[in-house]
PyMOL Python script that loads the backbone (N, CA, C, O; Angstrom):
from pymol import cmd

cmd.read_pdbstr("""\
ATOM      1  N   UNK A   1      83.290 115.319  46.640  1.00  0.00           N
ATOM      2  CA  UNK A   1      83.180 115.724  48.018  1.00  0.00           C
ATOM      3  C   UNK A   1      84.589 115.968  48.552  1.00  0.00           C
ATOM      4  O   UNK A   1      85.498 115.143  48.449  1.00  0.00           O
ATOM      5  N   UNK A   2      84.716 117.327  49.209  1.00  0.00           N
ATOM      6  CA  UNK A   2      85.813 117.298  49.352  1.00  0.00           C
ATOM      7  C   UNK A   2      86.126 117.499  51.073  1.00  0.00           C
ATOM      8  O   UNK A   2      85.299 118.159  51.702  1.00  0.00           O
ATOM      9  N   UNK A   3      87.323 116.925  51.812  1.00  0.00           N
ATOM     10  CA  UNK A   3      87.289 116.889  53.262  1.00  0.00           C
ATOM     11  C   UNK A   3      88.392 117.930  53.832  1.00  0.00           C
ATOM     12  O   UNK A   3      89.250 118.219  52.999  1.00  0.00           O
ATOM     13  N   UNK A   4      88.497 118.413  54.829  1.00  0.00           N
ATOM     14  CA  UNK A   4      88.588 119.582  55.540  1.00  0.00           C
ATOM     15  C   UNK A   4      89.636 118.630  56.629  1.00  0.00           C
ATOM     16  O   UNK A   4      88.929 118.109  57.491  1.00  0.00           O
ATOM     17  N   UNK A   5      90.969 118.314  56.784  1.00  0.00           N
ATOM     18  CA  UNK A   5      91.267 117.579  57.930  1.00  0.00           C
ATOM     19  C   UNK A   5      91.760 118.564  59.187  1.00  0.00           C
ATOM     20  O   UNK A   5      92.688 119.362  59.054  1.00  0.00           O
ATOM     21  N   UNK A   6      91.081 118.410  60.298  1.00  0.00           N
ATOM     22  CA  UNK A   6      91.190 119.480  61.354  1.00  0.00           C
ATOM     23  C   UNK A   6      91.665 118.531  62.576  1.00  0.00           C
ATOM     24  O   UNK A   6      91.573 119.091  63.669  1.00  0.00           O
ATOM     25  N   UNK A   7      92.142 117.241  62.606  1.00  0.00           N
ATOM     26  CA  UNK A   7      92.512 116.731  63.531  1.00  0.00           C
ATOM     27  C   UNK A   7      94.262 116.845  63.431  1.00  0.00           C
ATOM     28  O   UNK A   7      94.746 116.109  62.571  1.00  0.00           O
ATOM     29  N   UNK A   8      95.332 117.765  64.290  1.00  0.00           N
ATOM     30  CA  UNK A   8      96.389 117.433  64.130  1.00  0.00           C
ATOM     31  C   UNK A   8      97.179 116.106  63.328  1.00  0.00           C
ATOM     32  O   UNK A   8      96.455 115.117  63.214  1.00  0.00           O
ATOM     33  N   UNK A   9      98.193 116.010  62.919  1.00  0.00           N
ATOM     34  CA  UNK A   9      99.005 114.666  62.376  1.00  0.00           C
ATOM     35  C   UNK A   9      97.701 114.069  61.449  1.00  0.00           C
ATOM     36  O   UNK A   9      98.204 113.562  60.446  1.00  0.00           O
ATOM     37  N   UNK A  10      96.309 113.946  61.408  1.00  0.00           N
ATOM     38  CA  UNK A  10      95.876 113.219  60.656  1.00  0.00           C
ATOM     39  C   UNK A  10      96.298 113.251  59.380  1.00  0.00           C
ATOM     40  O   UNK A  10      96.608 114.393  59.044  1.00  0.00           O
ATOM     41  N   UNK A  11      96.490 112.077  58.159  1.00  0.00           N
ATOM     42  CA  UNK A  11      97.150 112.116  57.010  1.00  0.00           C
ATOM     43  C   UNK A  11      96.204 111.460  56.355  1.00  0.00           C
ATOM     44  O   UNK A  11      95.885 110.360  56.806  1.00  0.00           O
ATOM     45  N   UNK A  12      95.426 112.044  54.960  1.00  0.00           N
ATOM     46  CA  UNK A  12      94.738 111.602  54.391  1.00  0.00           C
ATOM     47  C   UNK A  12      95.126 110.208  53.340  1.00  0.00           C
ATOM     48  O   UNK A  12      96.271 110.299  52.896  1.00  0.00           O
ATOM     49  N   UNK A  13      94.636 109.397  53.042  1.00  0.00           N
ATOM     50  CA  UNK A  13      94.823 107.717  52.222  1.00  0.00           C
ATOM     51  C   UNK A  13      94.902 108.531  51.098  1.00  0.00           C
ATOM     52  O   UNK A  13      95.929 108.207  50.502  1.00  0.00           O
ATOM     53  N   UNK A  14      94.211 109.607  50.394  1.00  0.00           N
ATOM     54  CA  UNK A  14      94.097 109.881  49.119  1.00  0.00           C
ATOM     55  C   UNK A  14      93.692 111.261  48.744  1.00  0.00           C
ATOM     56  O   UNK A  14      92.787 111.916  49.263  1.00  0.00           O
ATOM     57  N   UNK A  15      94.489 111.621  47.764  1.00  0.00           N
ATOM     58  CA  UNK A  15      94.621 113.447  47.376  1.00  0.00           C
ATOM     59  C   UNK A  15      94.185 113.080  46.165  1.00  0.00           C
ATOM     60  O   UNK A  15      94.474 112.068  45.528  1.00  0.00           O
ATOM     61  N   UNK A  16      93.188 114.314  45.777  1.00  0.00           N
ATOM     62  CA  UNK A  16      93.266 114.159  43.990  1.00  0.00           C
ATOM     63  C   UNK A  16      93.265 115.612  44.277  1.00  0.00           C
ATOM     64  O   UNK A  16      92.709 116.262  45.163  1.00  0.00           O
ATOM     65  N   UNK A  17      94.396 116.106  42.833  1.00  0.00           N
ATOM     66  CA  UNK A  17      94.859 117.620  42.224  1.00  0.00           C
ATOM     67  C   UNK A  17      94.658 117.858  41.341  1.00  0.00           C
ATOM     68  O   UNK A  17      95.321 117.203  40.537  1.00  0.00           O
ATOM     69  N   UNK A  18      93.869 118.689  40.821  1.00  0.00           N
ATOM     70  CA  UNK A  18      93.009 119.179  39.905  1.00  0.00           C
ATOM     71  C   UNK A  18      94.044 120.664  39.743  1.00  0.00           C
ATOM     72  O   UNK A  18      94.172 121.574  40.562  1.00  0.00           O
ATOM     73  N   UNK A  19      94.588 120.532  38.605  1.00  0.00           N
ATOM     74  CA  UNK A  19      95.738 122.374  38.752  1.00  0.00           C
ATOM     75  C   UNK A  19      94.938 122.928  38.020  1.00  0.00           C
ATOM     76  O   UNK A  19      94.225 122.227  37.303  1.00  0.00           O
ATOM     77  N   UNK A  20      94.841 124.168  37.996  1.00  0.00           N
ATOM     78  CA  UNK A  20      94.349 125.227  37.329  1.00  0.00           C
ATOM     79  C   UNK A  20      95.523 126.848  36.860  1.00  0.00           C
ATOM     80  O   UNK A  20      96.659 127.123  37.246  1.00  0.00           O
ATOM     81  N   UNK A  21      94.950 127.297  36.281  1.00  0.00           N
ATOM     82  CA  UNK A  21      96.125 128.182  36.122  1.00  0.00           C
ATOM     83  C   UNK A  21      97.680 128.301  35.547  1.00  0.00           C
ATOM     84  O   UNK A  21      98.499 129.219  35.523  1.00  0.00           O
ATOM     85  N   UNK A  22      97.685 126.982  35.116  1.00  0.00           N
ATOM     86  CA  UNK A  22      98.802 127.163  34.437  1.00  0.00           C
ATOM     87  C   UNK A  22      98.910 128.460  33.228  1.00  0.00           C
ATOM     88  O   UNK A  22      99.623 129.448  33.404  1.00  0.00           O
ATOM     89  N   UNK A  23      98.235 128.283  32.243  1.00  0.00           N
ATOM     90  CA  UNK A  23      98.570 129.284  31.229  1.00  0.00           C
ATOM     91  C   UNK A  23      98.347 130.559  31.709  1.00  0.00           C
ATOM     92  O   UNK A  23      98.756 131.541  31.090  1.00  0.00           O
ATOM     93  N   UNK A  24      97.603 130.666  32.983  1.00  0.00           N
ATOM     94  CA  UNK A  24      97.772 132.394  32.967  1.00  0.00           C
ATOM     95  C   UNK A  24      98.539 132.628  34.090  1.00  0.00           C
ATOM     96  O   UNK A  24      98.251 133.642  34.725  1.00  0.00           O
ATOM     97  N   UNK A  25      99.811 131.661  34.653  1.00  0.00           N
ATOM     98  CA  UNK A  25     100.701 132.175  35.285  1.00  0.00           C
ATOM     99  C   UNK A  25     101.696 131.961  33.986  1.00  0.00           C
ATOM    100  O   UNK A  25     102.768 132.453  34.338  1.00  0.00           O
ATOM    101  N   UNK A  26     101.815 131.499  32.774  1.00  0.00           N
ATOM    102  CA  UNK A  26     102.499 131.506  31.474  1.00  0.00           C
ATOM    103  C   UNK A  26     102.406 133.163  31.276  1.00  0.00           C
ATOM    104  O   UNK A  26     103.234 134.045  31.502  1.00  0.00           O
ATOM    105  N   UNK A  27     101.252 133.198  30.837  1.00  0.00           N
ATOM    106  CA  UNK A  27     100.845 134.763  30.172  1.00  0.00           C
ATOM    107  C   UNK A  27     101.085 135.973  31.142  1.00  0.00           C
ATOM    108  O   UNK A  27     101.239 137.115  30.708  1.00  0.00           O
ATOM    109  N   UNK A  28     101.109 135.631  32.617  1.00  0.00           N
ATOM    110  CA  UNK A  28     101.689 136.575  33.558  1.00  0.00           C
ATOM    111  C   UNK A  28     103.187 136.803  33.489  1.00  0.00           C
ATOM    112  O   UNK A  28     103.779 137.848  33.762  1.00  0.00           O
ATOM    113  N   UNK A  29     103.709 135.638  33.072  1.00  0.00           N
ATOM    114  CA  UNK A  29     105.436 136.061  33.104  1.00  0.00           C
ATOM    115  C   UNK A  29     105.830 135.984  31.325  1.00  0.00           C
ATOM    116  O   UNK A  29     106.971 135.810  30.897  1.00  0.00           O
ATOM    117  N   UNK A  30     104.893 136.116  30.676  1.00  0.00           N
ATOM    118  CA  UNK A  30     105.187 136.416  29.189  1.00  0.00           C
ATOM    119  C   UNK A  30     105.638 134.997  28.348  1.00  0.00           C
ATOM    120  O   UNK A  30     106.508 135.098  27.482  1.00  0.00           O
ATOM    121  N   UNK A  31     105.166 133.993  28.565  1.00  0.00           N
ATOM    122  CA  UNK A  31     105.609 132.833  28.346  1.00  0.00           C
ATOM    123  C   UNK A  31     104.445 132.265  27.513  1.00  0.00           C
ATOM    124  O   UNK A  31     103.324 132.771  27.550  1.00  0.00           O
ATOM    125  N   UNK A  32     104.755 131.197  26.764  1.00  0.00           N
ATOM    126  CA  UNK A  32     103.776 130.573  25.948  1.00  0.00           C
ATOM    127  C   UNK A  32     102.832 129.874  26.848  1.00  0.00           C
ATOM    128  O   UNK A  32     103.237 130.204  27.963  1.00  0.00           O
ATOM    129  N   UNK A  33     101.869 129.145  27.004  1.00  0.00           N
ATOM    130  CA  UNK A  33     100.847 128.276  27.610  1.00  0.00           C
ATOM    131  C   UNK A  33     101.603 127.258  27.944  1.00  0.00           C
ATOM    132  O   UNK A  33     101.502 127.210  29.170  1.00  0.00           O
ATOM    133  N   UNK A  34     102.474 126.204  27.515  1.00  0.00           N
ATOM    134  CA  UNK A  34     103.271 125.108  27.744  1.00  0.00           C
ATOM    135  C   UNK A  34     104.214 125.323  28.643  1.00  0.00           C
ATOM    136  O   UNK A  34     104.780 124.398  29.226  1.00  0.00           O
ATOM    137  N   UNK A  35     104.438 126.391  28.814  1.00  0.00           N
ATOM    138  CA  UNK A  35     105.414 126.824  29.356  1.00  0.00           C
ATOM    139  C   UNK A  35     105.034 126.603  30.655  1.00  0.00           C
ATOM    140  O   UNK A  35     105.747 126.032  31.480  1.00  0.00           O
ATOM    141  N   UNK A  36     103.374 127.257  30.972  1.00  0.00           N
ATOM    142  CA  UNK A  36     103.262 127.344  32.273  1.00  0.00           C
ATOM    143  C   UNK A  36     103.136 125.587  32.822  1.00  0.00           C
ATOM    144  O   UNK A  36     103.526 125.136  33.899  1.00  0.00           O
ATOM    145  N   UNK A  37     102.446 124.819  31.656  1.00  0.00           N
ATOM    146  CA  UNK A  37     102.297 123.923  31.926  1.00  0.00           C
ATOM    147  C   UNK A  37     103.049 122.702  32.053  1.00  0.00           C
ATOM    148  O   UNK A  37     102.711 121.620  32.532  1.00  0.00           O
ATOM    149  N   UNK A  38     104.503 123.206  31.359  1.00  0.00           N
ATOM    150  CA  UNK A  38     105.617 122.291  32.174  1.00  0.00           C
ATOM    151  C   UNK A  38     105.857 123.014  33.600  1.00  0.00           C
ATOM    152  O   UNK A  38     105.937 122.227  34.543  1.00  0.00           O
ATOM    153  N   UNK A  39     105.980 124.330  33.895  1.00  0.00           N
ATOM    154  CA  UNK A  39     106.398 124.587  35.025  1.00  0.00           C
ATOM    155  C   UNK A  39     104.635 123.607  36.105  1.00  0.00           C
ATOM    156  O   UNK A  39     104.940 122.969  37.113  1.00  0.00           O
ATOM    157  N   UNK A  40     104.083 123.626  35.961  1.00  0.00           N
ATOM    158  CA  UNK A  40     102.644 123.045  36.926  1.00  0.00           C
ATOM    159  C   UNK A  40     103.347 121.782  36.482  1.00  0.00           C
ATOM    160  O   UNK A  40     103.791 121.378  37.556  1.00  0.00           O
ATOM    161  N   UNK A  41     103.673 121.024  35.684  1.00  0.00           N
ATOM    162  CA  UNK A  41     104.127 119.306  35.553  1.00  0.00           C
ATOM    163  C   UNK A  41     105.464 119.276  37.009  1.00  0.00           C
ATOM    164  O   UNK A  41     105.545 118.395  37.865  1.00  0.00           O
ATOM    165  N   UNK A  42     106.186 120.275  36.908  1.00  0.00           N
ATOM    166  CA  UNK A  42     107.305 120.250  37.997  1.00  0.00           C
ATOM    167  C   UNK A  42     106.631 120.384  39.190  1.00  0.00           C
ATOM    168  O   UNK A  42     106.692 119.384  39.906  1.00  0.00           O
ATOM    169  N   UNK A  43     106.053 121.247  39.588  1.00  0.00           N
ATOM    170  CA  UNK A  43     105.603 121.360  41.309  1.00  0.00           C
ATOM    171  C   UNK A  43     104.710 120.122  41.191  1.00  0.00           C
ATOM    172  O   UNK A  43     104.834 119.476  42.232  1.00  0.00           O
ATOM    173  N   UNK A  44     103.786 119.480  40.272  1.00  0.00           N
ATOM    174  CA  UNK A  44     103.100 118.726  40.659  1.00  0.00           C
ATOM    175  C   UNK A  44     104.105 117.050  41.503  1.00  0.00           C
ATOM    176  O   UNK A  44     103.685 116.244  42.334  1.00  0.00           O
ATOM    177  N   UNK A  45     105.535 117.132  40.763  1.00  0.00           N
ATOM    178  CA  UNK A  45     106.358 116.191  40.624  1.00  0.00           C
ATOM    179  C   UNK A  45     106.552 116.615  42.275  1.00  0.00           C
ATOM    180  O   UNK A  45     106.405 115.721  43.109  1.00  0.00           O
ATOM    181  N   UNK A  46     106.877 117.962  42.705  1.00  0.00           N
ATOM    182  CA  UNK A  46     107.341 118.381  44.571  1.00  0.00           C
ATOM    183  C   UNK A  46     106.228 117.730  44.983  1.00  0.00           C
ATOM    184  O   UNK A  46     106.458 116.850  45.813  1.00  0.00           O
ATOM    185  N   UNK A  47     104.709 117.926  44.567  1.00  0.00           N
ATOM    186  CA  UNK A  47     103.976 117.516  45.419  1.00  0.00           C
ATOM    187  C   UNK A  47     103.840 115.985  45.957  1.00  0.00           C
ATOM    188  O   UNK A  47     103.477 115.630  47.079  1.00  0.00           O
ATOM    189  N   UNK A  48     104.267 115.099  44.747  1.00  0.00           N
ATOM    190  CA  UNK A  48     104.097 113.859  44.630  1.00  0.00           C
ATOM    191  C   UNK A  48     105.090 113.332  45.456  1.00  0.00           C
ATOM    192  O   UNK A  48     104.970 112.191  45.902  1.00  0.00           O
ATOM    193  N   UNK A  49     106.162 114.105  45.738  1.00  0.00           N
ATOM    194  CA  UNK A  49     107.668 113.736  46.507  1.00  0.00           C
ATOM    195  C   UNK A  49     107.114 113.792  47.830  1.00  0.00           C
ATOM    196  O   UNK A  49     107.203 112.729  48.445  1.00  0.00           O
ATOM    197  N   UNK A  50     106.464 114.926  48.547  1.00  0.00           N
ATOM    198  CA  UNK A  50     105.954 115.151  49.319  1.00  0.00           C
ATOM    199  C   UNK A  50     104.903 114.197  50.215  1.00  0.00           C
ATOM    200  O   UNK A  50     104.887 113.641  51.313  1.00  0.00           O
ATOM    201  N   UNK A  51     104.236 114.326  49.312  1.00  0.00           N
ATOM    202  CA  UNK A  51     103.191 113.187  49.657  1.00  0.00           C
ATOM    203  C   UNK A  51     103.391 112.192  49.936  1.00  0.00           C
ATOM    204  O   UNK A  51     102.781 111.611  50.834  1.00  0.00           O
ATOM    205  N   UNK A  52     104.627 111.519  49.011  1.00  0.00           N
ATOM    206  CA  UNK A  52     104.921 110.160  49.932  1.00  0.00           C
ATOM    207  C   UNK A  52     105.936 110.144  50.938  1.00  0.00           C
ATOM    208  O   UNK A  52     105.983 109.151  51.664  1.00  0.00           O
ATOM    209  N   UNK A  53     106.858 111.185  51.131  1.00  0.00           N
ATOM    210  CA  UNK A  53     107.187 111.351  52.919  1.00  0.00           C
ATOM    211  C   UNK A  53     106.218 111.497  53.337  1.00  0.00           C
ATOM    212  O   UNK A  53     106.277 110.730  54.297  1.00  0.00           O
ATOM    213  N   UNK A  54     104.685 112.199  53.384  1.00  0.00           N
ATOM    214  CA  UNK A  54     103.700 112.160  54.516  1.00  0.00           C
ATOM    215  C   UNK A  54     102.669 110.744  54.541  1.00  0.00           C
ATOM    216  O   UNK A  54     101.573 110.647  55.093  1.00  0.00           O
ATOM    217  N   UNK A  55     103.267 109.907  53.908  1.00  0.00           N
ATOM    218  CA  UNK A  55     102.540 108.760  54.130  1.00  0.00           C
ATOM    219  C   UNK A  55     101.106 108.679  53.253  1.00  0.00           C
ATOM    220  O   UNK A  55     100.202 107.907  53.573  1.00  0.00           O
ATOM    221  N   UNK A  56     101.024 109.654  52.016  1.00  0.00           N
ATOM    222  CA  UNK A  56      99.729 109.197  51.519  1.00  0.00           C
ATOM    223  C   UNK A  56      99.733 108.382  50.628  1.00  0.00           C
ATOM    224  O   UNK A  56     100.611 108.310  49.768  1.00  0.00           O
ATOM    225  N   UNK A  57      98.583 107.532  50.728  1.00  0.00           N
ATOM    226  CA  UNK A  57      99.360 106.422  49.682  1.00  0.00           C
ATOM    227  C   UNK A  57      98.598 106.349  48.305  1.00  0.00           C
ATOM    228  O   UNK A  57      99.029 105.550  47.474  1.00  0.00           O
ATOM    229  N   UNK A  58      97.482 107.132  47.995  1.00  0.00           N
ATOM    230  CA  UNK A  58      97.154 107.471  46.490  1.00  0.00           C
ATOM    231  C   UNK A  58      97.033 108.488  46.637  1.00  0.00           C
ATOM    232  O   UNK A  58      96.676 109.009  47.693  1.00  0.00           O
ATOM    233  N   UNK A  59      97.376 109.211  45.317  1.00  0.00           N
ATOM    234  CA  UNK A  59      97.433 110.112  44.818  1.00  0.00           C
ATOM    235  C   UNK A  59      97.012 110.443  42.991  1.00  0.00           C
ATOM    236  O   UNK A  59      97.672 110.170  41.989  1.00  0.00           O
ATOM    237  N   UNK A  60      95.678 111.115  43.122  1.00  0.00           N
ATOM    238  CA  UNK A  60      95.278 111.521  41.747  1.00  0.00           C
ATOM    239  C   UNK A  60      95.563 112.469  41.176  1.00  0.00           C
ATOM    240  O   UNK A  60      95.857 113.418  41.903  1.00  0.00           O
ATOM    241  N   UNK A  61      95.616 112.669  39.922  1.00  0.00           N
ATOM    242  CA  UNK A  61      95.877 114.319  39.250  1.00  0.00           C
ATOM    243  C   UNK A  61      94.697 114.000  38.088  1.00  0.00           C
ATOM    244  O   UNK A  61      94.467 112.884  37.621  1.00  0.00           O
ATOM    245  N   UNK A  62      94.135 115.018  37.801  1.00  0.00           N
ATOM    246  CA  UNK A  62      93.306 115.328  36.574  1.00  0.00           C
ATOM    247  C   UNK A  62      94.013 116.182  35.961  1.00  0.00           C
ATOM    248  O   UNK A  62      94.469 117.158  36.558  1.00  0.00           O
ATOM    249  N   UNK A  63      94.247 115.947  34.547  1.00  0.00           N
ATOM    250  CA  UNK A  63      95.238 116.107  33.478  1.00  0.00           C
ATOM    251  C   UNK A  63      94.506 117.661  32.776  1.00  0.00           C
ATOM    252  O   UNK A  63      94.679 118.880  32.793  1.00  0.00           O
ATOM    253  N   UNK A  64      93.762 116.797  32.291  1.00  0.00           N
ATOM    254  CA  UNK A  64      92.218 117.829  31.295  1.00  0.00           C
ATOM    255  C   UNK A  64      91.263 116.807  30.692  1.00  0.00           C
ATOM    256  O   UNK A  64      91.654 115.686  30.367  1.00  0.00           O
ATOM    257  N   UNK A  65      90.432 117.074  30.597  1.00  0.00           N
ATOM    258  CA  UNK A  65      89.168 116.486  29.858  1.00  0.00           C
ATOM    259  C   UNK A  65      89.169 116.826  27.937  1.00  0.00           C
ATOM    260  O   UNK A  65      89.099 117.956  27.452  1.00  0.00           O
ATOM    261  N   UNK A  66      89.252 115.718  27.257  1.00  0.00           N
ATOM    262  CA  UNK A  66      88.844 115.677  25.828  1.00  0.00           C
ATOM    263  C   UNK A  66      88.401 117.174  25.714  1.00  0.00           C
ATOM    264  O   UNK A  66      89.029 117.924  24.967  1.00  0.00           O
ATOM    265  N   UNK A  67      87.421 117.588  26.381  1.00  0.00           N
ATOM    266  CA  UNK A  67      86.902 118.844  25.985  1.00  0.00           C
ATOM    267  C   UNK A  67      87.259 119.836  26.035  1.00  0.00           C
ATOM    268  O   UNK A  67      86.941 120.691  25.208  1.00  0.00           O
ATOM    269  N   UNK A  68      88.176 120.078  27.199  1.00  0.00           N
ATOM    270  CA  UNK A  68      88.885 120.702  27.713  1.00  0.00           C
ATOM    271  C   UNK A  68      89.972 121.129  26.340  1.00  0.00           C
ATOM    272  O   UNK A  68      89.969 122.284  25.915  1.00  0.00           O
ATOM    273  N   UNK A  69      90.890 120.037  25.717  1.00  0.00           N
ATOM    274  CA  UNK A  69      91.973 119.834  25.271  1.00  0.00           C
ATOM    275  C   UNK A  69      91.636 120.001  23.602  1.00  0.00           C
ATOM    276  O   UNK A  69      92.458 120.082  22.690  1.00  0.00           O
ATOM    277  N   UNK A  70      89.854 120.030  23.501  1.00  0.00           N
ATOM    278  CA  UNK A  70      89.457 120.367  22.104  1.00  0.00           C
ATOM    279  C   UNK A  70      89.409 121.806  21.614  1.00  0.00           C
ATOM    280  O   UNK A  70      89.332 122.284  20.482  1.00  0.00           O
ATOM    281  N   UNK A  71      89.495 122.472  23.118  1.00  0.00           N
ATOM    282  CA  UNK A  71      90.116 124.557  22.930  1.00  0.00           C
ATOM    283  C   UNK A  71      90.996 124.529  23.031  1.00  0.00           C
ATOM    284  O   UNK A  71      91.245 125.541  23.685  1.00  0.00           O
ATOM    285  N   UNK A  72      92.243 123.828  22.768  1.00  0.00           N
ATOM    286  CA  UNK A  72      93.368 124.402  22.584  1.00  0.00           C
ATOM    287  C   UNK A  72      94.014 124.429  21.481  1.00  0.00           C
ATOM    288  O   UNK A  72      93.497 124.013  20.445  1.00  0.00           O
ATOM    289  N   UNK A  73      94.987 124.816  21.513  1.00  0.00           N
ATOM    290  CA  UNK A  73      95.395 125.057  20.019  1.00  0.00           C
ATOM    291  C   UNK A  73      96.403 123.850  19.767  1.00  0.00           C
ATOM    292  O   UNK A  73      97.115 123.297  20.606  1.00  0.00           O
ATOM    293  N   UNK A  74      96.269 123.526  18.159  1.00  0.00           N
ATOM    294  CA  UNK A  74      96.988 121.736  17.898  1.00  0.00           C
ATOM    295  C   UNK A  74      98.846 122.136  18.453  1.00  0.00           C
ATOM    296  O   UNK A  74      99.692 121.265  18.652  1.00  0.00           O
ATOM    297  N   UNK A  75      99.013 123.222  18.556  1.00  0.00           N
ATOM    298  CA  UNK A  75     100.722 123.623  19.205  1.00  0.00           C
ATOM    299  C   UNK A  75     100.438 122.886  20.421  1.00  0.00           C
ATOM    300  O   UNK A  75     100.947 121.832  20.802  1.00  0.00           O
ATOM    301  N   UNK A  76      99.129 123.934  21.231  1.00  0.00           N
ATOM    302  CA  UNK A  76      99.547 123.085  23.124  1.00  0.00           C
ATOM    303  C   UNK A  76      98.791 122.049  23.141  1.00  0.00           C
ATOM    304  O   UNK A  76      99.179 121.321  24.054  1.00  0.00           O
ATOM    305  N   UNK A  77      97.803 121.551  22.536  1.00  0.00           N
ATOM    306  CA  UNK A  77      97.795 120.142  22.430  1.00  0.00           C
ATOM    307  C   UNK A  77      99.031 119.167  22.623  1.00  0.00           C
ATOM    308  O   UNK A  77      99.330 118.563  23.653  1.00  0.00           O
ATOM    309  N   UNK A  78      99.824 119.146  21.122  1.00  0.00           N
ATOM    310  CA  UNK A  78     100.987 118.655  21.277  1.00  0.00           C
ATOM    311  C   UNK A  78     102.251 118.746  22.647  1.00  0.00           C
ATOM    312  O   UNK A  78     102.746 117.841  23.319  1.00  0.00           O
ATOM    313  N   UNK A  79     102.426 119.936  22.666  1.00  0.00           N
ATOM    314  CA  UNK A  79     102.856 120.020  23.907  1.00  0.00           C
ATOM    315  C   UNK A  79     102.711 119.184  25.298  1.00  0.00           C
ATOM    316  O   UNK A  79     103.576 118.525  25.876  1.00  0.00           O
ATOM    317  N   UNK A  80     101.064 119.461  25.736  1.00  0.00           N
ATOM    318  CA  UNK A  80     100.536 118.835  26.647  1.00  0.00           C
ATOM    319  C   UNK A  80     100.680 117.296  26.759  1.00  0.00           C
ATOM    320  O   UNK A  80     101.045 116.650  27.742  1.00  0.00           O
ATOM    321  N   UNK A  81     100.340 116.886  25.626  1.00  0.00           N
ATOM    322  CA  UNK A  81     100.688 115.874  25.512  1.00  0.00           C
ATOM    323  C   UNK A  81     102.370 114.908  25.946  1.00  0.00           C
ATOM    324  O   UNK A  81     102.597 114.028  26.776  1.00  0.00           O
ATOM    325  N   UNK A  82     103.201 115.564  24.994  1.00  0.00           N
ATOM    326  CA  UNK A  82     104.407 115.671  25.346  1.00  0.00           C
ATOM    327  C   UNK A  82     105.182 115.570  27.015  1.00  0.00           C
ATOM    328  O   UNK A  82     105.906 114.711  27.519  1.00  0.00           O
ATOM    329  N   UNK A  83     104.670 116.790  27.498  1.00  0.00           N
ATOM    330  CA  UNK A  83     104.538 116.939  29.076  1.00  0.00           C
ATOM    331  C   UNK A  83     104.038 115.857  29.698  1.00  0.00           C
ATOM    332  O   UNK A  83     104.757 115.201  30.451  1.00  0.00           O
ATOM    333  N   UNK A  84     102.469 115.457  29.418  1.00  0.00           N
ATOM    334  CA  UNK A  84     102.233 114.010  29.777  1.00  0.00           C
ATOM    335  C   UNK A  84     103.422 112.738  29.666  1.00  0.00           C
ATOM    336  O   UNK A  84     103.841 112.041  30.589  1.00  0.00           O
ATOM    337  N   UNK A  85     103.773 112.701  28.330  1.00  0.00           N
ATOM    338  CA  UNK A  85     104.397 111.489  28.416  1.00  0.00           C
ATOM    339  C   UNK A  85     105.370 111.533  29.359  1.00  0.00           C
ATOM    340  O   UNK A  85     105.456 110.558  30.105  1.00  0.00           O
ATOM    341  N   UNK A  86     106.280 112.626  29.529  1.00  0.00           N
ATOM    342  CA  UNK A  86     107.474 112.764  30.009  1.00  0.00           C
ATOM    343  C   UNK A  86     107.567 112.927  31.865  1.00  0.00           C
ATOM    344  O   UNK A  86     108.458 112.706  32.686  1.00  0.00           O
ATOM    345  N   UNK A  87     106.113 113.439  31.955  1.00  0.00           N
ATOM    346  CA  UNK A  87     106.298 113.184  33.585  1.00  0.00           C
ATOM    347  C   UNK A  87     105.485 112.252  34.127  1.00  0.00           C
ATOM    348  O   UNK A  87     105.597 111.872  35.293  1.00  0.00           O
ATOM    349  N   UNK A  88     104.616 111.826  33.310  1.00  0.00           N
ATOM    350  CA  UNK A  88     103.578 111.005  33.909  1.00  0.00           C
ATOM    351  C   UNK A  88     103.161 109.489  33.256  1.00  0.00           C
ATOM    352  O   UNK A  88     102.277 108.812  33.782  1.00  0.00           O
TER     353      UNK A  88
END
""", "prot")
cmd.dss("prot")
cmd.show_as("cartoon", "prot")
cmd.util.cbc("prot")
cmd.orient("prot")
């Protein structure tokens, strides 16, 4: 369920970010899949900076799902992984 905040200054307790699009802003600028997906590991890092100047005090990210991570190829597997350890 997701909420809509329409009251000025209100600041939500909790964000979850679900990214999408990494590899085909990769494949838009000619870049491998990892690529895009370290660049999405960095803004996710602005967002997290962000968030706690605005006072939210959890914050979720969904990574990928097993299933998700069973179409990829054992290169961005590894990768992804990698990326995980290193920012998260």
């Amino acid at each position: 369920m997701s909420r809509v905040i329409t009251d000025a200054g209100k600041i939500p307790n909790h964000v979850v970010i679900i990214p999408d699009g990494n590899r085909r802003w990769a494949r838009s600028h000619s870049l491998k899949p990892w690529q895009g997906h370290e660049a999405g590991a960095k803004n996710l890092e602005k967002l997290v900076c962000y968030a706690l100047k605005k006072g939210i005090h959890f914050l979720s990210f969904w990574g990928s799902s097993l299933d998700n991570l069973k179409k990829r190829t054992l290169s961005e597997r590894r990768a992804l992984l990698d990326i995980y350890s290193r920012y998260f």
